[in-house]
Backbone bond lengths (Angstrom), bond angles and torsions (degrees), N, CA, C in turn:
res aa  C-N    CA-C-N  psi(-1)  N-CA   C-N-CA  omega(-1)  CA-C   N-CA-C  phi
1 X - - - 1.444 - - 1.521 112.36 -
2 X 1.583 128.65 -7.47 1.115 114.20 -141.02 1.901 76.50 -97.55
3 X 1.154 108.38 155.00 1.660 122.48 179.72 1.534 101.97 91.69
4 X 0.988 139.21 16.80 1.479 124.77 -166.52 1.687 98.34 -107.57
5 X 1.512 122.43 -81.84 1.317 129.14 129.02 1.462 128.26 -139.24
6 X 1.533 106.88 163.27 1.165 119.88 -170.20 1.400 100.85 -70.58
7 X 1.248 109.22 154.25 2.041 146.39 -161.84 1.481 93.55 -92.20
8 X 1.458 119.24 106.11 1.236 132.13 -168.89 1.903 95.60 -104.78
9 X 1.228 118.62 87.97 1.431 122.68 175.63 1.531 122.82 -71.49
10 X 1.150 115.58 -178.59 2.155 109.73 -150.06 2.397 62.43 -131.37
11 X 1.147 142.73 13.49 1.122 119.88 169.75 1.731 106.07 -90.21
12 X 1.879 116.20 155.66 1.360 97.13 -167.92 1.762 81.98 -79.46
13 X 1.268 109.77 -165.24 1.743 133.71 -170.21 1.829 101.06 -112.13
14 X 1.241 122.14 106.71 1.108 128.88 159.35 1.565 123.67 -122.58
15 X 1.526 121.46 113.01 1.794 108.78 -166.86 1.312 107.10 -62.82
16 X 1.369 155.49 -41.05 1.106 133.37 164.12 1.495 128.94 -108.72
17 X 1.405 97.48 63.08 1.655 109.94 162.53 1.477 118.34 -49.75
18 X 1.610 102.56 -69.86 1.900 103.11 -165.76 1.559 82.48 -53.07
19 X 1.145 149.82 -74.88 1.298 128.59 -112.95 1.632 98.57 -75.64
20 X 1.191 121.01 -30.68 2.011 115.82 162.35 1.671 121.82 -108.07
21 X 1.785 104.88 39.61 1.601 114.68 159.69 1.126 120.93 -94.67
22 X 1.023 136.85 164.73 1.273 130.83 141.69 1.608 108.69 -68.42
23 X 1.715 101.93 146.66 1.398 128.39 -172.24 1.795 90.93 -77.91
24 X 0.900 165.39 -32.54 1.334 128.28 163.48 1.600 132.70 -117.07
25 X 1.242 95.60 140.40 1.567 107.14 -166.51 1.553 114.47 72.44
26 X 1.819 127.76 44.25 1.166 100.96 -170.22 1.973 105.80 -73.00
27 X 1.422 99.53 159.68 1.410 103.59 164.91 1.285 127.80 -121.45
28 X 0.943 120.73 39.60 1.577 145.47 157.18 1.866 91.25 84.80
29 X 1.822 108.49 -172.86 1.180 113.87 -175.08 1.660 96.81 -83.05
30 X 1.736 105.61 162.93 1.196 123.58 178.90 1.748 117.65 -55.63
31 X 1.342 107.16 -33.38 1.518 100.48 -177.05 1.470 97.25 -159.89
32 X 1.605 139.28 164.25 1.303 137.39 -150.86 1.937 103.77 176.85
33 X 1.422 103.98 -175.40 1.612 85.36 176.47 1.500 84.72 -127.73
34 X 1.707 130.87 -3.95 1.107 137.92 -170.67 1.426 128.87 -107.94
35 X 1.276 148.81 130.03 1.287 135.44 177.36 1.078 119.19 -104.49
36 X 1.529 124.10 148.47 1.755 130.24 -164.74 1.568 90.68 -67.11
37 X 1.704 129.04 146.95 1.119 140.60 144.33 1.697 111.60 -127.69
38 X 1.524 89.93 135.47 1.778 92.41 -164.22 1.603 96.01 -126.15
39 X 1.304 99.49 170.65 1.458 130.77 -157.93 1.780 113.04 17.32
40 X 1.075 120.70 -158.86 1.813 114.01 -149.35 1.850 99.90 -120.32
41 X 1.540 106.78 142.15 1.077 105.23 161.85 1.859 125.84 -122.34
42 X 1.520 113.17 -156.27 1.074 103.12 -150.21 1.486 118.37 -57.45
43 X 0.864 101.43 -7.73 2.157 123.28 -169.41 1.757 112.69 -95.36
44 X 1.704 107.67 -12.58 1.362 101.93 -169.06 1.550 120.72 -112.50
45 X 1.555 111.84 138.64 1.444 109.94 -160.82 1.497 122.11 -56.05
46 X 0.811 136.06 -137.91 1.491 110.79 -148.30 1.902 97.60 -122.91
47 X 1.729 104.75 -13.18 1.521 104.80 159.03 1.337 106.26 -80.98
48 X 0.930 129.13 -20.88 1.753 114.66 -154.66 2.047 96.03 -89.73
49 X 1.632 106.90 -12.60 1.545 118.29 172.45 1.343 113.58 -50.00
50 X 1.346 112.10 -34.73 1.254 116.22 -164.57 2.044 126.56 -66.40
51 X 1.291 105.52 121.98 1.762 101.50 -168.86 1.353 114.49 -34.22
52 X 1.193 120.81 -33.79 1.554 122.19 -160.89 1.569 99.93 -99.59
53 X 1.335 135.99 18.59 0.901 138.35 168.02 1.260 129.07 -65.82
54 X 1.555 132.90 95.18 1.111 131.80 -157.17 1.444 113.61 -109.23
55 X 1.507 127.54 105.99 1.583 122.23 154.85 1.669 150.05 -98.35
56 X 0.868 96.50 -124.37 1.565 108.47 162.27 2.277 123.35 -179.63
57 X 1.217 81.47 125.05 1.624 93.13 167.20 1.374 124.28 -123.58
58 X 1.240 99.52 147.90 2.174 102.77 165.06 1.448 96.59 -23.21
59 X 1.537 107.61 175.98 1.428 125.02 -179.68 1.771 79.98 -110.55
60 X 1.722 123.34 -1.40 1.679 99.19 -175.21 1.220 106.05 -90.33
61 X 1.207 127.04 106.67 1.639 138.09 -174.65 1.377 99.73 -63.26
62 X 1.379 115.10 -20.35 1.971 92.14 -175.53 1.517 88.66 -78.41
63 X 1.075 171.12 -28.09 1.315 154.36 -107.03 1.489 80.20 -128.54
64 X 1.292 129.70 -37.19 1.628 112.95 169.40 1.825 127.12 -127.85
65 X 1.582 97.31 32.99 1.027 110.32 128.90 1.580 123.83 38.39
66 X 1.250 91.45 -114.46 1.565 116.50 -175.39 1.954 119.67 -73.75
67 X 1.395 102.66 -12.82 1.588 124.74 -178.88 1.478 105.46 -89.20
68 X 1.195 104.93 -64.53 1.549 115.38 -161.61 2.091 110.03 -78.21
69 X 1.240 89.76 141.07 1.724 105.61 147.61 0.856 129.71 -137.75
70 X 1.577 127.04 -160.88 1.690 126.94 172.35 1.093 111.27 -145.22
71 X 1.275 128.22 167.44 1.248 125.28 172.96 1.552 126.53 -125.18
72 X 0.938 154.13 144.13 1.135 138.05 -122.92 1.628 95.97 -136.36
73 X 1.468 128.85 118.48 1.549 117.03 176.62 1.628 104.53 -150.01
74 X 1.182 101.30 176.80 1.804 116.82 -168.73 1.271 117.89 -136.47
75 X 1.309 134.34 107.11 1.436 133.30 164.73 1.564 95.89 -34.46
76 X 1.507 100.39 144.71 2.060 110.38 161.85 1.143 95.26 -143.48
């Protein structure tokens, strides 16, 4: 999957979250102006490919468009 597009997450974007989360299940900070985008898509150099690649974008999805996706899942 990695190059197709990047994993546009509903967590806000803080650069040093893990280092004051708790180690399991963090769920990002309460409110932010940024949203987590993870691993690399078709536009990104060949570090930014990497799964564990963690950033940040606007919450305005048209502005990345053509970069970003989501993925869609369900607690059971």
């Amino acid at each position: 999957m990695a190059g197709n597009v990047a994993e546009w997450c509903q967590d806000w974007y803080q650069r040093d979250f893990y280092s004051v989360s708790s180690m399991d299940n963090p769920q990002g900070p309460e409110t932010g102006t940024e949203k987590v985008s993870r691993g690399g898509h078709w536009f990104s150099w060949d570090r930014g490919l990497r799964v564990h690649n963690r950033g940040s974008n606007s919450p305005d999805v048209k502005a990345w468009q053509d970069v970003q996706g989501f993925r869609l899942a369900v607690d059971l």
